[in-house]
C-alpha positions in Angstrom: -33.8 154.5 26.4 -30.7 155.6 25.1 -27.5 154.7 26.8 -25.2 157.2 27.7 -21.2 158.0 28.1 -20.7 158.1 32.4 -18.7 160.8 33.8 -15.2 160.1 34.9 -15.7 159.6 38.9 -12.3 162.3 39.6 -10.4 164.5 37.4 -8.7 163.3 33.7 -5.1 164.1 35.5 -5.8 162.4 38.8 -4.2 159.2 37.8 -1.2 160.7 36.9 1.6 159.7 36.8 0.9 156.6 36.2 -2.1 156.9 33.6 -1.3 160.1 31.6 -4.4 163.1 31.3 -4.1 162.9 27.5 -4.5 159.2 27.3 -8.0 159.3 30.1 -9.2 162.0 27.7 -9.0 160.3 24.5 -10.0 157.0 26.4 -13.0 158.4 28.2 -14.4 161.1 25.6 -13.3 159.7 22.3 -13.1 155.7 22.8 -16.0 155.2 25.1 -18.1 157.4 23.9 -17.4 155.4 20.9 -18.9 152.3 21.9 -22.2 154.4 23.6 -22.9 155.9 20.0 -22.2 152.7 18.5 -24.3 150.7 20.5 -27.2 153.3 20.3 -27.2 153.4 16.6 -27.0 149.3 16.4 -29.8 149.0 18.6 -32.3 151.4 17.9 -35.7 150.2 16.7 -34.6 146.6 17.6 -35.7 144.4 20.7 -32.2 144.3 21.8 -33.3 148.5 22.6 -35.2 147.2 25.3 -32.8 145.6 27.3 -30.3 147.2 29.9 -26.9 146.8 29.4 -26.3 143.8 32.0 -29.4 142.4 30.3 -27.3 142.9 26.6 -24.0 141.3 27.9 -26.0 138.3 29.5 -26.6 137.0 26.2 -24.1 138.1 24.2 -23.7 135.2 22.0 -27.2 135.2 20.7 -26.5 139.3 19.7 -25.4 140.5 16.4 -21.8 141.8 16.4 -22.1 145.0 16.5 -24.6 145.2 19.4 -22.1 142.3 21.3 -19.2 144.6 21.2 -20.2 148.1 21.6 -22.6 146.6 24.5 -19.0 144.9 26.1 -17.0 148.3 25.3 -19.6 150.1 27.3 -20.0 147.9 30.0 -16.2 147.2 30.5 -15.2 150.9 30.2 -17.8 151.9 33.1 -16.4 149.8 35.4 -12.6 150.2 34.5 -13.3 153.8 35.5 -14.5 152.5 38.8 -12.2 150.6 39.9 -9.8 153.0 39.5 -8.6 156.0 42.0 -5.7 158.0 43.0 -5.8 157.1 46.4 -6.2 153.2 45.4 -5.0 151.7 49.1 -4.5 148.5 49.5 -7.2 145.3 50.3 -8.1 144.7 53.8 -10.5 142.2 55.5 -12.0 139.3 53.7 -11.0 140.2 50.3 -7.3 140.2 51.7 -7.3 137.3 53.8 -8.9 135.5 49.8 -6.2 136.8 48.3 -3.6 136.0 50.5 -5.5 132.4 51.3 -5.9 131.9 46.9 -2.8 133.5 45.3 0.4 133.9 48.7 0.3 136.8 48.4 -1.0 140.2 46.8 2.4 140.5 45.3 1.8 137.2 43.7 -2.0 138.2 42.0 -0.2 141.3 40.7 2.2 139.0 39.8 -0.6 136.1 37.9 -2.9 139.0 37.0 -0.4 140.8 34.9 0.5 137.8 33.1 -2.2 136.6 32.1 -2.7 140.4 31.2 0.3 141.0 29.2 0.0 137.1 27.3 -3.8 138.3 26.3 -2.6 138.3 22.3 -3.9 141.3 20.6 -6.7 143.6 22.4 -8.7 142.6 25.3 -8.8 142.4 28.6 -7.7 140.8 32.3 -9.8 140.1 35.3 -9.9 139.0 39.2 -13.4 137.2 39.4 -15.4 135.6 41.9 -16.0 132.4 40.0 -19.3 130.2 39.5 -18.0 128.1 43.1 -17.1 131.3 44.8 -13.4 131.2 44.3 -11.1 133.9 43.4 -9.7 133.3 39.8 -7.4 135.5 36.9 -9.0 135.4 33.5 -8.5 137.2 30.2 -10.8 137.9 27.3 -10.7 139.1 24.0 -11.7 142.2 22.2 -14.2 143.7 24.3 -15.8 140.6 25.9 -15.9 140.2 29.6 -16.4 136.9 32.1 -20.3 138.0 32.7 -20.9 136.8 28.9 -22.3 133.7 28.1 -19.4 133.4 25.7 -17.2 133.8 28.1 -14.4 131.1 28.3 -14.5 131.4 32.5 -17.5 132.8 34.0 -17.4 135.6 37.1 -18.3 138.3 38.7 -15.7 140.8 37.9 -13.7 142.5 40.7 -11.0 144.3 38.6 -10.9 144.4 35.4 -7.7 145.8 33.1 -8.1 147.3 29.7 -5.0 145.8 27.5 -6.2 147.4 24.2 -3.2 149.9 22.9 -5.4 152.6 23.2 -5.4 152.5 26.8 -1.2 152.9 27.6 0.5 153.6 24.1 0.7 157.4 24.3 2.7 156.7 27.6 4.5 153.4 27.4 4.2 152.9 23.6 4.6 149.0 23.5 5.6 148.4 26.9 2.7 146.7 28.1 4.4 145.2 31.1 5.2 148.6 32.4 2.0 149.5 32.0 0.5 146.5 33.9 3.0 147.2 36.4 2.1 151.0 37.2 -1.9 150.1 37.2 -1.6 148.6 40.7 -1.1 152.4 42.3 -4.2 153.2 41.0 -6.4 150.2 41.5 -9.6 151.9 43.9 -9.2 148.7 46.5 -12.5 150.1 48.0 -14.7 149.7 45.1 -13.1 146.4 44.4 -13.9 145.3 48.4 -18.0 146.3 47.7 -17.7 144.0 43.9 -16.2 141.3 46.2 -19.4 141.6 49.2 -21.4 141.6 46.6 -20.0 138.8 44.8 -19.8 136.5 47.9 -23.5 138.0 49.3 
């Protein structure tokens, strides 16, 4: 079964103005879509065709290159797009009180998170996990790896996850990457991130 490029959950201008409608259409239907085709063409008539995509980043070490990072493009672009939302709110309940109880404060993850964000050298990414002992924790990757990866450096469930490649914030903040980081926060969908944390904890 061939995978295929997920609709956006709300319109390409509803993030603005902090993610501009130009930049979510060449991210979503040129970028993404990029990693679908490129992970359809590496896989077809393999074994790895077989497999769903959790079941593909699972064991992405053992996975030739091509199929590792179009399967990690695909999978870390469908839930970027989830966890984001015009009407992002703010966390509430256990999530908040792990927050607050882990990091101070939500200012100071925003604070952490974007650092360790911003210091990622090159492309990649950042991430608030549920770690292997249940704990909130920041983490970055490379390229298009993610903390679900067997390659991964620290292993987690993934709660938010934020795309630091150039193609996601140059058209709008050209090299500020910081201001970027910074204006991300009034679009992060809180909700979505609450049901990755339930699920997380179970």
């Amino acid at each position: 079964m061939a995978f295929t490029l997920p609709e956006l959950p709300y319109a390409y201008n509803a993030l603005e103005p902090h993610i501009d409608e130009e930049t979510m259409k060449i991210h979503h239907d040129k970028h993404h879509q990029a990693y679908v085709t490129n992970l359809n063409n590496a896989i077809e008539g393999k074994p790895e065709a077989s497999k769903t995509l959790e079941e593909l980043v699972a064991v992405a070490g053992t996975l030739p290159k091509p199929v590792r990072n179009n399967a990690g493009g695909h999978w870390n672009h469908s839930f970027f797009w989830e966890i984001l939302s015009a009407n992002g709110g703010a966390p509430s309940g256990a999530l908040a009180d792990d927050i607050n109880a882990t990091f101070g404060s939500l200012d100071a993850l925003k604070e952490q998170l974007n650092a360790k964000a911003a210091g990622q050298f090159g492309s990649g990414w950042g991430w608030l996990i549920v770690n292997k002992d249940g704990k909130l924790e920041i983490t970055s990757t490379p390229n298009q790896d993610n903390p679900l990866m067997d390659v991964a450096e620290v292993k987690g469930t993934p709660l938010i996850g934020i795309d630091v490649w150039e193609h996601a914030y140059y058209l709008k903040y050209q090299n500020k990457r910081p201001d970027y980081l910074k204006a991300i926060w009034n679009v992060i969908n809180w909700n979505k991130v609450a049901e990755h944390y339930a699920k997380a904890k179970g």
